[in-house]
C-alpha positions in Angstrom: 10.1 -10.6 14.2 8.6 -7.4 12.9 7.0 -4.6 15.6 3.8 -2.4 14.7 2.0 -0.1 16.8 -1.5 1.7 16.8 -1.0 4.9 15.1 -3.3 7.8 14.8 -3.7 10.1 11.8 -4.8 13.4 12.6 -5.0 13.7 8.6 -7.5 11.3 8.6 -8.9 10.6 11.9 -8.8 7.1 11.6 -6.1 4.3 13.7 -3.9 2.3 11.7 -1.3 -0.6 12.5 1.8 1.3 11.9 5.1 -0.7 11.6 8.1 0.0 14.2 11.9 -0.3 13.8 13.8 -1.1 17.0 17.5 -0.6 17.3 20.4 0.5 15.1 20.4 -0.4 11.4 22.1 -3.5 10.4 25.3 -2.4 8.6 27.1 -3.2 5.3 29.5 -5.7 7.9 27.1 -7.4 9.5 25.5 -8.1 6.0 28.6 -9.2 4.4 29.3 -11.8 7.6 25.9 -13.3 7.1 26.4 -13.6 3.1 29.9 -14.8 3.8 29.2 -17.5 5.5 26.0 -19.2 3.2 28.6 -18.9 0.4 32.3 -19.5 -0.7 33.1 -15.3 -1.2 35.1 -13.8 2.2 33.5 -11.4 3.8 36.0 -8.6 2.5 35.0 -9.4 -0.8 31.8 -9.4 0.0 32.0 -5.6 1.9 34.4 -4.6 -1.5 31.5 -5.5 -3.4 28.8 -4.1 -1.1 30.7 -1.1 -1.1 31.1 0.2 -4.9 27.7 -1.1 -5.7 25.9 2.4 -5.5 28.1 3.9 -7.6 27.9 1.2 -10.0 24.1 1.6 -10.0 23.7 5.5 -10.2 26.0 5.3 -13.2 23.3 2.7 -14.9 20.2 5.0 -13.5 22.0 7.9 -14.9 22.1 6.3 -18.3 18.3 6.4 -18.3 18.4 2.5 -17.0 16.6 0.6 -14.0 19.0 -2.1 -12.2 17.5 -5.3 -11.7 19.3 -7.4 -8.9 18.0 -10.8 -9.3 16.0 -11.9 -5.9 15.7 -8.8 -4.8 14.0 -6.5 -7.2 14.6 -3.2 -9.8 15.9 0.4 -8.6 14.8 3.6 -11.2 15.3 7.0 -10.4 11.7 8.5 -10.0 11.1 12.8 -9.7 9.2 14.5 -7.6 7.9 17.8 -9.6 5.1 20.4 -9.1 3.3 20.9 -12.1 2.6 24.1 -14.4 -0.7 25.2 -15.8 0.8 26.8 -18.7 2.8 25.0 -21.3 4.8 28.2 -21.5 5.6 28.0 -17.7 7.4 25.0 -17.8 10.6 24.9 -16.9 12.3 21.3 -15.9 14.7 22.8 -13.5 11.9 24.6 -11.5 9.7 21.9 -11.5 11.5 19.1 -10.0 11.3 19.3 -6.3 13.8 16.4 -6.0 15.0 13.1 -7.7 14.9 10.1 -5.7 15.0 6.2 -6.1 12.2 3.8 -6.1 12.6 0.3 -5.3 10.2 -2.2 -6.5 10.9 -6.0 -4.9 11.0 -8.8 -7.1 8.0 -10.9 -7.5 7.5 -14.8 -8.2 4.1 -16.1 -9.1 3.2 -18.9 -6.9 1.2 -22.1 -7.7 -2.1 -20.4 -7.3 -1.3 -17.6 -9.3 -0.8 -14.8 -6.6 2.5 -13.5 -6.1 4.9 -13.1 -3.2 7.4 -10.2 -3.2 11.2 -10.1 -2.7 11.6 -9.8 1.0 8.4 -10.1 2.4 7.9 -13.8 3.3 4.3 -13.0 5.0 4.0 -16.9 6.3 7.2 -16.4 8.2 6.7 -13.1 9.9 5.4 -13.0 13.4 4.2 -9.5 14.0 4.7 -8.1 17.8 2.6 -4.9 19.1 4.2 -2.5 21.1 2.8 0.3 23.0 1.4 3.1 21.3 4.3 5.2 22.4 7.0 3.3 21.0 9.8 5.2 19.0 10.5 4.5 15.4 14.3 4.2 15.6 15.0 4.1 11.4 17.3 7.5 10.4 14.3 9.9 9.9 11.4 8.0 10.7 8.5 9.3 12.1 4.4 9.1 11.3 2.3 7.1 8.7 1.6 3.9 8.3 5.5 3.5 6.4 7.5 5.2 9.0 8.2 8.0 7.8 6.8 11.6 7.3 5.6 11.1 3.4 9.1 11.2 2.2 10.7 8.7 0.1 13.0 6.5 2.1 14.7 5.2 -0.6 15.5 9.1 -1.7 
């Protein structure tokens, strides 16, 4: 089960629900026991594979490619740039504040012709409020409504 908060934006001025991680990340193991044991792959294989995929993807973003993982969604390396006035200012390598990775989840159109997203079975989540002054826990999280402090987590 899911935790959110009540968050307020000073930007804003308004409260928002803002959603909470609690405890330490689940790691690659963890991950590779669970998928170990719904199918017929070991759980070393299972970390082997878990462990050069990132590689194997950069090298497919790097070739100007988005990697599509079937049920869970497409990776695409995305830029963050300021932009120039002048055509005659622009310069690539000045301009690109930083080159990070956008996930989008994989959809599936249901019988009434919505859609449900990769991850985020809505009719299965039971959200739990905590108080106000509950900590994000996630590696660098911290305000808006995301967790984080308008960065890209997936940077």
């Amino acid at each position: 089960m899911p935790f959110w908060k009540k968050a307020f934006s000073k930007r804003t001025g308004v409260y928002y629900p803002q959603a909470v991680v609690q405890g330490k990340p689940v790691g690659t193991e963890t991950i590779a026991k669970d998928l170990s044991k719904i199918s017929t792959v070991s759980n070393s294989d299972v970390q082997a594979v878990l462990g050069d995929i990132s590689g194997v993807m950069h090298t497919r973003m790097s070739q100007g490619k988005s990697v599509h993982i079937k049920g869970l969604g497409y990776f695409r390396y995305v830029l963050d740039t300021k932009g120039v006035k002048d055509p005659a200012d622009f310069d690539f390598e000045k301009q690109v504040q930083a080159v990070r990775v956008q996930f989008i989840p994989e959809r599936t159109r249901t019988g009434s012709g919505a859609y449900t997203r990769a991850l985020v079975d809505t009719e299965q989540l039971e959200w739990i409020e905590l108080p106000a002054t509950a900590e994000d826990t996630t590696p660098g999280g911290g305000e808006g409504s995301d967790g984080d402090t308008d960065e890209n987590p997936l940077g």
